[in-house]
C-alpha positions in Angstrom: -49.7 112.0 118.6 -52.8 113.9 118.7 -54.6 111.2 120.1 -51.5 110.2 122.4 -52.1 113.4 124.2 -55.7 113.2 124.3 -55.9 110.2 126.0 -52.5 111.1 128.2 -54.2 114.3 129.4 -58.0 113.0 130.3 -56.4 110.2 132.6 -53.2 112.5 134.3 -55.8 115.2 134.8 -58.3 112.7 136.8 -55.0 111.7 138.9 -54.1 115.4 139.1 -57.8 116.5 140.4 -57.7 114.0 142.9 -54.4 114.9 144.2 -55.2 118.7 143.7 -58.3 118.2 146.0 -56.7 117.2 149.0 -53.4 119.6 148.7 -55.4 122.8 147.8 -58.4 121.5 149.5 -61.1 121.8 147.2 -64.8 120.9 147.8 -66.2 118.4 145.5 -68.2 120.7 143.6 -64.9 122.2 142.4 -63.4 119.1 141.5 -66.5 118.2 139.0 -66.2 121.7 137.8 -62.6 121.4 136.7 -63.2 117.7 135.2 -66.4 119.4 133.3 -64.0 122.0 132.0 -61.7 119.8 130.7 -64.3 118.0 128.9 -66.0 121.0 127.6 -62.8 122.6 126.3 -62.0 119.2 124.1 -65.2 119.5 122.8 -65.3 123.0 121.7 -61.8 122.7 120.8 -62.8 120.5 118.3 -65.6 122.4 116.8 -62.9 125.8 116.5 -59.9 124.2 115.3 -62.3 121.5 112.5 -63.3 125.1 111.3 -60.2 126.7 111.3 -58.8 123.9 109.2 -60.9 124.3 106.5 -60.4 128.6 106.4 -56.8 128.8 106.9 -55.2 125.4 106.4 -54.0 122.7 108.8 -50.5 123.6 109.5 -50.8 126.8 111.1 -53.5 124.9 113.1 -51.4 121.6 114.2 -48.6 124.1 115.6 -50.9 126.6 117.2 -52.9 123.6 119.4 -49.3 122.1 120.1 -48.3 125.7 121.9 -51.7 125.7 124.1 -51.3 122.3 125.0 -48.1 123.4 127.0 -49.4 126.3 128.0 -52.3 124.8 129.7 -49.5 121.8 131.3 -47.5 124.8 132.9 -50.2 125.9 134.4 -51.8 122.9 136.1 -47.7 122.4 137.1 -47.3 125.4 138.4 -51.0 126.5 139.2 -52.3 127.2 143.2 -55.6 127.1 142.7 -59.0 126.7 141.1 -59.3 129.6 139.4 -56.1 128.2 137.7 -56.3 124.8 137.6 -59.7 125.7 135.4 -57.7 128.2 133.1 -55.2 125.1 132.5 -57.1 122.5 132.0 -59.7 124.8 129.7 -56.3 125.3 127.7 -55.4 121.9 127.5 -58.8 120.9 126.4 -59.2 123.1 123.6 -55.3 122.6 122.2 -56.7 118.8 122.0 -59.9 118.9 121.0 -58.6 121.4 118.2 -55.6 119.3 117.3 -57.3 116.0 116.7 -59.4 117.3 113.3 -55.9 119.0 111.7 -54.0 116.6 112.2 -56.3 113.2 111.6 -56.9 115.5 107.8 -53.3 115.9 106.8 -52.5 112.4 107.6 -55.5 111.5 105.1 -54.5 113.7 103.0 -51.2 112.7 102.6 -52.4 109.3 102.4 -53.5 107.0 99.3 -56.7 105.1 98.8 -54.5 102.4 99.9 -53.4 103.0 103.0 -55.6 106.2 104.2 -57.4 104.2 106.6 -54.9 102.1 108.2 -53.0 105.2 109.0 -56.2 106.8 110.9 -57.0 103.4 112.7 -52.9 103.5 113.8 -53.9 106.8 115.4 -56.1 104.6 118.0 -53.0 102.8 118.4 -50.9 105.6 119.8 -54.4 106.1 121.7 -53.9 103.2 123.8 -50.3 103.6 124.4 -51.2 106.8 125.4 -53.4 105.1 128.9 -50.7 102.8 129.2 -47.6 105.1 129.6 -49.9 107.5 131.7 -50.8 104.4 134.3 -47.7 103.2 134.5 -45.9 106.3 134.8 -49.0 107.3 137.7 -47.7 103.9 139.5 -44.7 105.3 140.1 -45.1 109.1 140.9 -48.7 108.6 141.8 -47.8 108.5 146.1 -45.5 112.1 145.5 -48.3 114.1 146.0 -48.5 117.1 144.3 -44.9 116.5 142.5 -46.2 113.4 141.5 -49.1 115.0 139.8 -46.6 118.0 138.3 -44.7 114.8 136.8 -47.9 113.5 134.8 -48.3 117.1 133.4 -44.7 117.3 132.8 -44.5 114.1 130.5 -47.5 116.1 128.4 -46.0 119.8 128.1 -42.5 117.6 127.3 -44.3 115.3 124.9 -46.3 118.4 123.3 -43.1 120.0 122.3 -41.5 117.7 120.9 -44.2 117.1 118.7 -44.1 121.1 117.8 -40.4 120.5 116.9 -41.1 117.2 115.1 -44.3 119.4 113.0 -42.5 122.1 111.5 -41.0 120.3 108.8 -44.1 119.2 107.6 -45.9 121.6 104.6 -49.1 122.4 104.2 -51.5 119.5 102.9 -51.3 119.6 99.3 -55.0 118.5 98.8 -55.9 121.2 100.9 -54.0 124.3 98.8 -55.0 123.2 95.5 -58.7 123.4 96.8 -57.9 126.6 98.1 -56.1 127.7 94.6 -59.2 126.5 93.0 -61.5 128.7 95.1 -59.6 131.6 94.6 -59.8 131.3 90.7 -63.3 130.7 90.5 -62.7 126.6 89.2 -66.0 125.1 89.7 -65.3 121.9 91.1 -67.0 120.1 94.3 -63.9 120.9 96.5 -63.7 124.2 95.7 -67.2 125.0 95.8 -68.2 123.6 99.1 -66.6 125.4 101.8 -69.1 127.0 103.5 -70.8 125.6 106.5 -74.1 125.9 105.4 -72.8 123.6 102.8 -72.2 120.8 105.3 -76.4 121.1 106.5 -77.7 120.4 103.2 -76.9 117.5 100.8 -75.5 115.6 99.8 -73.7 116.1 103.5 -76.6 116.5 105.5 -77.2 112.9 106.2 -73.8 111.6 106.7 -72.5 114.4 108.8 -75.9 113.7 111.3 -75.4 110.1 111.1 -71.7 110.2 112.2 -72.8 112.7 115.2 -75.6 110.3 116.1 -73.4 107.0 115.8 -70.3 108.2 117.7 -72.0 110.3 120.3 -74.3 107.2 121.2 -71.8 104.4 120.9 -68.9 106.4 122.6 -71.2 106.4 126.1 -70.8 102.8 126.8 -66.8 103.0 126.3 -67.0 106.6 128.1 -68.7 105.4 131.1 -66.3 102.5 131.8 -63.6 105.3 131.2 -65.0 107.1 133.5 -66.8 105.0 136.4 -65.1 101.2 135.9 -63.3 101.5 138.9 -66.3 103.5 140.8 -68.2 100.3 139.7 -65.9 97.7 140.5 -65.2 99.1 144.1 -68.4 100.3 145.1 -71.1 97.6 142.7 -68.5 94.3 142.8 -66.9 94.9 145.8 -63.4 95.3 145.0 -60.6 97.4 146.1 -58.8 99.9 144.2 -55.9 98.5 143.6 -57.4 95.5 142.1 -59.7 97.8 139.6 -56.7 99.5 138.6 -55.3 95.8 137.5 -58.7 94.8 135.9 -58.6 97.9 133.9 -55.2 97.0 132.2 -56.1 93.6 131.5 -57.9 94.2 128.4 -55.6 96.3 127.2 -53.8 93.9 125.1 -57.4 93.0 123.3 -57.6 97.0 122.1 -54.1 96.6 120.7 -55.0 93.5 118.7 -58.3 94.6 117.5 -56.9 97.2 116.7 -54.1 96.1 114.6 -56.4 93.4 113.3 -58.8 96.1 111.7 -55.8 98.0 110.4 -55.5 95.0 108.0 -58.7 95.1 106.5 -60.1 98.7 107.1 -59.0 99.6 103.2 -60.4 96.4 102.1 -64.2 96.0 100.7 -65.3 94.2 103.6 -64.4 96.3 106.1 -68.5 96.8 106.7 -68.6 93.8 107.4 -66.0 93.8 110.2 -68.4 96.9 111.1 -71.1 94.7 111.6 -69.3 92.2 113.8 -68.1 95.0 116.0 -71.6 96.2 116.8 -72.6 92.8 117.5 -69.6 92.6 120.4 -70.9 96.1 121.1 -74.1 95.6 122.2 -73.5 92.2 123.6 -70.8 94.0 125.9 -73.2 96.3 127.2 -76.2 93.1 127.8 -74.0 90.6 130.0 -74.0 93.2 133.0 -77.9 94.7 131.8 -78.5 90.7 131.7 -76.2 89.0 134.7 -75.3 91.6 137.0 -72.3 93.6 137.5 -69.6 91.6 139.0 -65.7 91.0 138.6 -66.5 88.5 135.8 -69.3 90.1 133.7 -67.0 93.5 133.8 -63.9 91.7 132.4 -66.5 89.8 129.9 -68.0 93.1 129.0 -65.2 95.8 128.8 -63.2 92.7 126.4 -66.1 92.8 124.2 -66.4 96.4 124.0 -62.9 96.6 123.3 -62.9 94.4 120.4 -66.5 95.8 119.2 -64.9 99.1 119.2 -62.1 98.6 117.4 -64.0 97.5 114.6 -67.4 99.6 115.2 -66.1 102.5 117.0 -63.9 105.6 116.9 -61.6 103.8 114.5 -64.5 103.6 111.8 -66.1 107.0 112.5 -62.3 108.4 111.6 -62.5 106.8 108.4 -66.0 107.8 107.3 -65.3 111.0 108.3 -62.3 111.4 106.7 -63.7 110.2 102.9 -67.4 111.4 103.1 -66.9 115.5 102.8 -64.9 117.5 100.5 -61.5 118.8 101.7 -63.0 122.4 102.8 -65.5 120.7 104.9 -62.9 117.9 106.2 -61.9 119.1 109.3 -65.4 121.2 110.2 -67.3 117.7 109.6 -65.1 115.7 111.5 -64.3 118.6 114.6 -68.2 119.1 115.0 -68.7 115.1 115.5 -65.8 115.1 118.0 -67.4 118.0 119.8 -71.1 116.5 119.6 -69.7 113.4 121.2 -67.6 115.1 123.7 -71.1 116.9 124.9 -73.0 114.1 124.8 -70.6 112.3 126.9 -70.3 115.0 129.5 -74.0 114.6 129.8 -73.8 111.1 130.5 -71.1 111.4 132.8 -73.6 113.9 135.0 -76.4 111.4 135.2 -74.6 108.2 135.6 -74.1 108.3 138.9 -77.6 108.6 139.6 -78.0 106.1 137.7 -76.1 103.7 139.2 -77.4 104.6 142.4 -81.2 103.0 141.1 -79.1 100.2 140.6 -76.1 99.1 138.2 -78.3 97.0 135.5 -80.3 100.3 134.6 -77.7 101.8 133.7 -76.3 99.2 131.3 -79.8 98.6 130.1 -79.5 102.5 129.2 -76.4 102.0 127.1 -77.8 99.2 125.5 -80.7 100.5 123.8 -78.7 104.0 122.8 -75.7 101.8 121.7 -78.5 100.0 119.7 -79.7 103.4 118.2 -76.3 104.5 117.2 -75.3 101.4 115.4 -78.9 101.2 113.9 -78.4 104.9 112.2 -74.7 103.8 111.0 -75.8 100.5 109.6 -78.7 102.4 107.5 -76.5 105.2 106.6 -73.1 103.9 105.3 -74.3 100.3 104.0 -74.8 102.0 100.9 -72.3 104.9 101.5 -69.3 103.1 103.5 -67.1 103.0 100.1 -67.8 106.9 99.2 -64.4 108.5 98.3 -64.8 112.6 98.3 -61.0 112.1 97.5 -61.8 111.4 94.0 -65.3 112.6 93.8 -64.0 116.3 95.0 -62.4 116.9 91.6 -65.4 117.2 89.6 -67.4 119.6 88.2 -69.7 121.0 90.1 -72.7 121.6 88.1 -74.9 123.5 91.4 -72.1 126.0 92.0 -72.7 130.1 91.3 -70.5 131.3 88.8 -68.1 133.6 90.5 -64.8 135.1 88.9 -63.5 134.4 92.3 -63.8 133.2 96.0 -61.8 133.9 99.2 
């Protein structure tokens, strides 16, 4: 549900902006301001809350972010102004980005070698249906005005709390207190031992932990920027209207869904690299037919299929599941919380200069996110050919012969 609400808040809050903008009149500076802040807030969220985790466990964590999220909804609600709508939205931001570590590590924790990944990859799932309950709920309140906008933030704070209620039954990961037991009593083993996140900047971390940042960041841009600017593209590049955007955009839909489900098959399988390797081949090909033909109607429906189907298999799905099994358990949720936030950063960067972009001319900007797509799938393919079946899960238990000897550790 964590990444229901991330994906239910970044599209409500672009229709609440808009709608914001012409009832309390703000200037268009504003509006990026408040979009920024959102953006910012997930991403330092996520670096916070990874490292919280890790000190004081993930429950107190999961219930903590659940309580800002609808504190952050009430305001934009009830909010008259920018000053506010920037306090909500920061709040909203950082209750997601803060959630999405905790929670993605006690499902994986609760997990088995089994069935650990399938579970994260399920997560993109409720993703998707995340954008398409928020669309379809927007195509019915979305002429209300403000109301209308108040709804969209309503389903969130509504949605937030019952996933508080539906949390508090659930105990503390059970990975994640017997590291902490371990610690305590001076046990030298790996999880107990690396905690510290110095730890995470020296090996054997060092390289995966860069390579995840690197692959994400750079491969999330292309999927980001049709996020972001599709229908900007379509109406303003191809010539349609919005209304038809808005139809184009669904269309694929279905493909995420399958891909999606199709990788959950085979993601705890041997060959799930090689599915890897397929998915940056769509990848890079989705971002070439526009850099190569033009954007139009067709090449956008061509391109955002591909990418959907690439990313399923070579995207946000995989970068979950590397992230989960590559670090230690007191280094699960910092690892994976500072690779959300590098990507979150990197994508509010791109979101600044696209436009401009775009204005030299809609192939350059494509062109762009081939060759940095290209970069981040070259730096994943080195890195985790020979490291994508690395279990910390099991590795964590043992000795570790590098650790001080301490009589005990907090």
């Amino acid at each position: 549900m964590a990444s229901y609400i991330d994906s239910a808040a970044i599209i409500s809050f672009g229709i609440l902006i808009t709608i914001y903008s012409a009832v309390l009149g703000l200037e268009p500076a504003q509006v990026g301001i408040a979009s920024a802040t959102l953006t910012l807030g997930i991403a330092v969220g996520a670096l916070i809350g990874g490292r919280l985790g890790d000190r004081f466990g993930r429950r107190p964590v999961f219930s903590v972010t659940m309580i800002v999220i609808i504190a952050g909804a009430l305001i934009l609600i009830f909010g008259d102004s920018f000053v506010l709508i920037c306090v909500g939205a920061c709040l909203v931001g950082l209750g997601t980005g803060a959630d999405l570590p905790v929670s993605l590590s006690t499902m994986s924790e609760a997990a088995t070698d089994q069935n650990r990944g399938k579970i994260l990859v399920f997560s993109n799932i409720l993703w998707l249906v995340g954008i398409v309950v928020t669309i379809l709920l927007a195509a019915v309140v979305g002429n209300l005005g403000r109301a209308g906008a108040q709804i969209l933030f309503g389903h969130i704070a509504v949605v937030a709390l019952v996933v508080l209620i539906a949390r508090l039954p659930i105990p503390e990961s059970s990975i994640w207190l017997a590291a902490r037991a371990e610690r305590r009593a001076g046990v030298d083993t790996i999880r107990a031992d690396r905690a510290r996140v110095a730890d995470l900047f020296r090996s054997p971390y060092l390289v995966p932990v860069l390579a995840l940042a690197v692959f994400y960041s750079l491969v999330n841009l292309g999927f980001n920027t049709y996020g972001q600017f599709g229908t900007y593209l379509l109406v303003n590049v191809a010539g349609t209207d919005v209304s038809t955007a808005s139809i184009l955009g669904l269309v694929v839909i279905p493909v995420g869904f399958l891909g999606a489900i199709w990788f959950m098959r085979v993601v705890d399988k041997r060959y799930r690299f090689v599915y890897f390797r397929i998915g940056a081949v769509l990848t890079l090909a989705a971002m070439l037919v526009p850099a190569i033909f033009g954007f139009t109607t067709i090449t956008y429906i061509v391109s955002v299929g591909l990418l959907t189907l690439g990313m399923a298999f070579a995207g946000e799905s995989i970068m979950k599941v590397w992230t989960q099994e590559q670090f230690p358990t007191l280094l699960r949720t910092t690892a994976q919380g500072f690779v959300i936030s590098i990507a979150r950063f990197v994508a509010a960067g791109g979101a600044a200069v696209a436009p401009f972009i775009i204005a030299l001319g809609a192939q350059y900007l494509f062109i762009s996110l081939a060759v940095v797509s290209t970069i981040g799938l070259g730096v994943a393919w080195i890195v985790f050919r020979t490291r994508d079946r690395a279990n910390a899960f099991l590795e964590e238990m043992q000795p570790d012969d590098v650790a001080p000897k301490e009589t005990a550790r907090v």
